[in-house]
C-alpha positions in Angstrom: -30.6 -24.6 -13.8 -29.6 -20.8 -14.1 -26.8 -19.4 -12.1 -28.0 -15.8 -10.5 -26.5 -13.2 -8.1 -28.4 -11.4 -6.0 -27.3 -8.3 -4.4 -28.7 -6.7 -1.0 -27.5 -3.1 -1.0 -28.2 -1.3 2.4 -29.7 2.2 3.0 -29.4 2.1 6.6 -26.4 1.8 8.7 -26.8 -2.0 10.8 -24.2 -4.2 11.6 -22.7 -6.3 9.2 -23.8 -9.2 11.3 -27.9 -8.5 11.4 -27.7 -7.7 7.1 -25.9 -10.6 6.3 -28.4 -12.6 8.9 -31.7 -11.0 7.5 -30.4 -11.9 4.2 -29.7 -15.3 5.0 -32.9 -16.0 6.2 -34.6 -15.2 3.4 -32.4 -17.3 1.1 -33.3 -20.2 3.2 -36.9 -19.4 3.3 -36.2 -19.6 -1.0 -34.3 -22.6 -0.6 -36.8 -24.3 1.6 -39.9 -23.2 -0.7 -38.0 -24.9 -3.9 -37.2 -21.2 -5.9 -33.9 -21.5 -5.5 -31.7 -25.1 -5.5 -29.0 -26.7 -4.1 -26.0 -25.0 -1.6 -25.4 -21.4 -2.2 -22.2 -18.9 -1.7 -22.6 -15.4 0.2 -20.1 -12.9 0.9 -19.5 -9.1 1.1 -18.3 -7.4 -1.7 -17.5 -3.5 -1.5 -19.6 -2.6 1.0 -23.0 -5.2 -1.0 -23.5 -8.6 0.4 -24.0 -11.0 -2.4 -25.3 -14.7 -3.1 -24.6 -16.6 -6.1 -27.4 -19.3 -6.2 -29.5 -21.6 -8.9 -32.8 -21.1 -10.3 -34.9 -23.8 -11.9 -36.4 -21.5 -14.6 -36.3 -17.9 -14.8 -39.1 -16.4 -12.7 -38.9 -18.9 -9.5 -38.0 -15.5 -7.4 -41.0 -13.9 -8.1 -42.8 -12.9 -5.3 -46.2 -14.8 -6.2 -44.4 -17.7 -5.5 -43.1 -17.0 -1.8 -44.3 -18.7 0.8 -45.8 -17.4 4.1 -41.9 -17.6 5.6 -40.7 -16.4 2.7 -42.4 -13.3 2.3 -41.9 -12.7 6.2 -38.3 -12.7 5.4 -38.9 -10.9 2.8 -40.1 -7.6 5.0 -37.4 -8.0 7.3 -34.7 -7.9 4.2 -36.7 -4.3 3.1 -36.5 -3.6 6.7 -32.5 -3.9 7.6 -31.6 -2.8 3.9 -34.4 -0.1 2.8 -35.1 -1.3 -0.2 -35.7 -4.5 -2.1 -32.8 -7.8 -3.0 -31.3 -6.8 -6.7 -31.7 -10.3 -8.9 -29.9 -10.7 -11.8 -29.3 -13.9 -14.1 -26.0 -14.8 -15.1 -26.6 -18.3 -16.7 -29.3 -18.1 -19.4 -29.5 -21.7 -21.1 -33.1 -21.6 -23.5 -32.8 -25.4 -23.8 -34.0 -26.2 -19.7 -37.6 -26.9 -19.9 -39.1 -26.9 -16.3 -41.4 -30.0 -16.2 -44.7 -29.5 -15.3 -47.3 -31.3 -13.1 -50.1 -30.9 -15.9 -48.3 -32.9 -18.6 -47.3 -36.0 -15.6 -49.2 -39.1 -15.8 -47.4 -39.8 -12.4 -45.0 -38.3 -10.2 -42.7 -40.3 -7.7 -40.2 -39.0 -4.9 -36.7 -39.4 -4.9 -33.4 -37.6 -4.5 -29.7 -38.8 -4.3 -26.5 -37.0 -2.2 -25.3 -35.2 -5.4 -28.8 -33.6 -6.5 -30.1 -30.3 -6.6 -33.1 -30.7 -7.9 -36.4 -31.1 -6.5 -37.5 -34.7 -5.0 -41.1 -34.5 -6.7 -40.0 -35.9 -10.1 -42.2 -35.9 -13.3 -43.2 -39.8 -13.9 -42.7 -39.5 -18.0 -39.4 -37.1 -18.0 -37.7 -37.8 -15.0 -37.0 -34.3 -14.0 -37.9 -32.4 -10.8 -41.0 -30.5 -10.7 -39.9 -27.4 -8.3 -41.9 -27.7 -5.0 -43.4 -23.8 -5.9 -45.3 -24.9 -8.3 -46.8 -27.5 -7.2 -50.5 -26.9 -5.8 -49.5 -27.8 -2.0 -49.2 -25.7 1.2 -45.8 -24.6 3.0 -45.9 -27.0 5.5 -46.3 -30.1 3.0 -43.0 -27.8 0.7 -41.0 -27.5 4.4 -41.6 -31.8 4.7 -40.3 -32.7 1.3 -37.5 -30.4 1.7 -36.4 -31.6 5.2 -37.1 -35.4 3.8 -35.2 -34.7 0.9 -32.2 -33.2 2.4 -32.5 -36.1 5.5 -32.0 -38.5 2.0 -29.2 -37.0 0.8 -27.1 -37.0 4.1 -28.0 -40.7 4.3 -26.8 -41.3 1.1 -23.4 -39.4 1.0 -22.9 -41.3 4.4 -23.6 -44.8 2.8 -21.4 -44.0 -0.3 -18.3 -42.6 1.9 -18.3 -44.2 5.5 -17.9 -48.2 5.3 -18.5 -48.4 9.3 -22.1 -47.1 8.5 -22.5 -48.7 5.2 -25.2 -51.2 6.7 -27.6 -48.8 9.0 -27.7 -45.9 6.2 -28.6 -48.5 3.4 -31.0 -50.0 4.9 -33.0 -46.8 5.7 -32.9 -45.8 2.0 -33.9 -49.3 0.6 -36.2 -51.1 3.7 -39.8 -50.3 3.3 -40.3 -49.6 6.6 -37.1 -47.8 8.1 -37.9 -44.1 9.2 -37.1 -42.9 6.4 -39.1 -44.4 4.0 -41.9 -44.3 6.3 -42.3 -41.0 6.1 -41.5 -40.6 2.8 -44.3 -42.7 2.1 -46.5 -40.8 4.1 -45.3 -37.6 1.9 -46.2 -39.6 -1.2 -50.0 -40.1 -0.2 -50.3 -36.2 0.9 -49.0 -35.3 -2.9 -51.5 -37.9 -4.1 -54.1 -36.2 -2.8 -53.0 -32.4 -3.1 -52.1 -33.1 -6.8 -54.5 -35.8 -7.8 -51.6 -37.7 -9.6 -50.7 -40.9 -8.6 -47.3 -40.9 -6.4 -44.7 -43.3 -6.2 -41.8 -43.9 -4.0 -39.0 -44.8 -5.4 -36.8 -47.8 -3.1 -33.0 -48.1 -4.0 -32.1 -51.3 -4.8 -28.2 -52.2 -4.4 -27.5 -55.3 -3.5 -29.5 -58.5 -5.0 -29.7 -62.3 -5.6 -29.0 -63.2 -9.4 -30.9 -65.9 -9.1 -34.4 -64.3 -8.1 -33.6 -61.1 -8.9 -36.0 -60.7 -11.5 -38.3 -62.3 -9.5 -38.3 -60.8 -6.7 -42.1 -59.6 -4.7 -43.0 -56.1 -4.0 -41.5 -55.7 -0.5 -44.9 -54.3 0.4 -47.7 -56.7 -0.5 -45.6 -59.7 -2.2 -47.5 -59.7 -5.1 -45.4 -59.8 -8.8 -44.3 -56.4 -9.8 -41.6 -56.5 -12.4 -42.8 -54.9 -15.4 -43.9 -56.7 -18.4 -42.1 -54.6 -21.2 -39.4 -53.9 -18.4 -36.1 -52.9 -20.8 -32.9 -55.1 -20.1 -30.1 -52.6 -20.5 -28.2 -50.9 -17.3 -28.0 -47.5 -19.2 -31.8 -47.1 -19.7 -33.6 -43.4 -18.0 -33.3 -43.5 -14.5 -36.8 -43.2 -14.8 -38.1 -46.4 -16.9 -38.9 -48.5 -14.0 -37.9 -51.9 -13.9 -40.5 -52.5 -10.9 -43.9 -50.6 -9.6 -46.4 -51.9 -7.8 -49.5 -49.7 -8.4 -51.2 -50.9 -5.3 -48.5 -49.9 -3.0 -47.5 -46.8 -5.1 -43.6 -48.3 -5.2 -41.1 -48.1 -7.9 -37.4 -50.0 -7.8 -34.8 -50.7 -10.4 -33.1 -54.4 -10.5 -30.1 -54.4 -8.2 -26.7 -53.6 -9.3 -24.6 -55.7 -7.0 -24.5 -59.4 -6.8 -21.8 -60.2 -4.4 -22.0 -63.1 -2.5 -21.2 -61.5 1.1 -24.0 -59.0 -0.1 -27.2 -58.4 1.6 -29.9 -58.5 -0.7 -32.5 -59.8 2.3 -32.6 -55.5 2.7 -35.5 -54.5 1.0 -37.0 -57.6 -0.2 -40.6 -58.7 0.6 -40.7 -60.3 4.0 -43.8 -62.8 4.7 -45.8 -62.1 7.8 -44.8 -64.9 10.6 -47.4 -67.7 11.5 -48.7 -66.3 15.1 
């Protein structure tokens, strides 16, 4: 990613308040629409109000990539400051290559309480594909976004907060929790907007050593360890141990075999005899 500053130098006299608001707007409608990444820092500075943010490549503040919100912002920023936001790179590093969805054989949609990046991942790299440039509309951009942020409270929650260790795990790793559900849902709108297939990714923590490997897809119970699936812990996030083509899953083995664990969370649950 490339560390920026933009500047918003005003024309007209306004309140402090109503600048830095209009400008804050439209760095959320950025944020939202994928251009720029991750928590950003404002502040006045002689008399200019200022953001340091991140870019995923070098023109993802163009305005062709905007979204409808975005450019709304956009008039009211030109409005409040008579003239245009002042961008300027500060972090130039040649050697990030932003992914692209042409090259993917697959995508698949996850994020984590520490990331950044964008939760529409590139199936042979691993790395985010930004959300403005993939071919779908603001509303489907606005869903991943509030999805992926929902994710990464969740997850911070499970890693600090031992009281809710339980309830927030088993919305990132059951199948059906809320969560998931609607991630899911996000998955087959990609599918068909992109015409790659999508996969959801399912966080496996806890597991049974003894089945472990052979363990159903949680979401049709067929067998979906991976044939050529590689042994090592240290492999690419990425090289799946699991997927389940039919259900459009993907899981690694579990990393925790304690024996006050809970490994029934997220494993394939037969239908009961009615």
């Amino acid at each position: 990613m490339l560390l920026a500053r933009v500047s918003f130098i005003h024309q007209f006299e306004h309140e402090e308040f109503e600048l830095a608001d209009a400008a804050v707007r439209y760095l959320g409608a950025l944020l939202r629409n994928g251009q720029i990444c991750g928590e950003y820092v404002t502040g006045w500075s002689e008399g200019i109000f200022q953001a340091y943010v991140r870019l995923s490549h070098r023109t993802a503040i163009e305005e062709r990539y905007l979204s409808e919100d975005g450019r709304s912002c956009l008039t009211m920023v030109q409005h409040q400051f008579g003239c245009d936001p002042v961008w300027e790179i500060l972090d130039d590093n040649k050697s990030v290559r932003v992914p692209t969805l042409k090259s993917a054989s697959s995508l698949y949609l996850f994020t984590h309480g520490l990331d950044a990046d964008s939760p529409v991942n590139h199936g042979d790299r691993g790395s985010g594909i930004p959300l403005h440039l993939l071919p779908i509309d603001d509303q489907l951009r606005s869903e991943l976004f509030g999805w992926a942020e929902t994710y990464s409270d969740l997850d911070r929650v499970w890693f600090r907060t031992a009281a809710l260790e339980l309830p927030t795990y088993q919305q990132l790793a059951d199948l059906n929790s809320e969560l998931s559900t609607h991630g899911r849902d996000l998955c087959r709108q990609l599918e068909v907007a992109t015409g790659k297939p999508t996969f959801y990714y399912l966080i496996r923590h806890w597991g049974d050593l003894a089945v472990e490997n052979n363990r159903l897809c949680p979401g049709c119970g067929k067998t979906w360890l991976q044939p050529d699936s590689p042994m090592p812990s240290n492999i690419p996030f990425h090289k799946f141990h699991f997927r389940c083509h039919d259900c459009r899953l993907v899981s690694h083995r579990a990393v925790c075999f304690e024996a006050d664990g809970h490994p029934e969370i997220g494993a394939w649950q037969p239908p009961e005899n009615t």
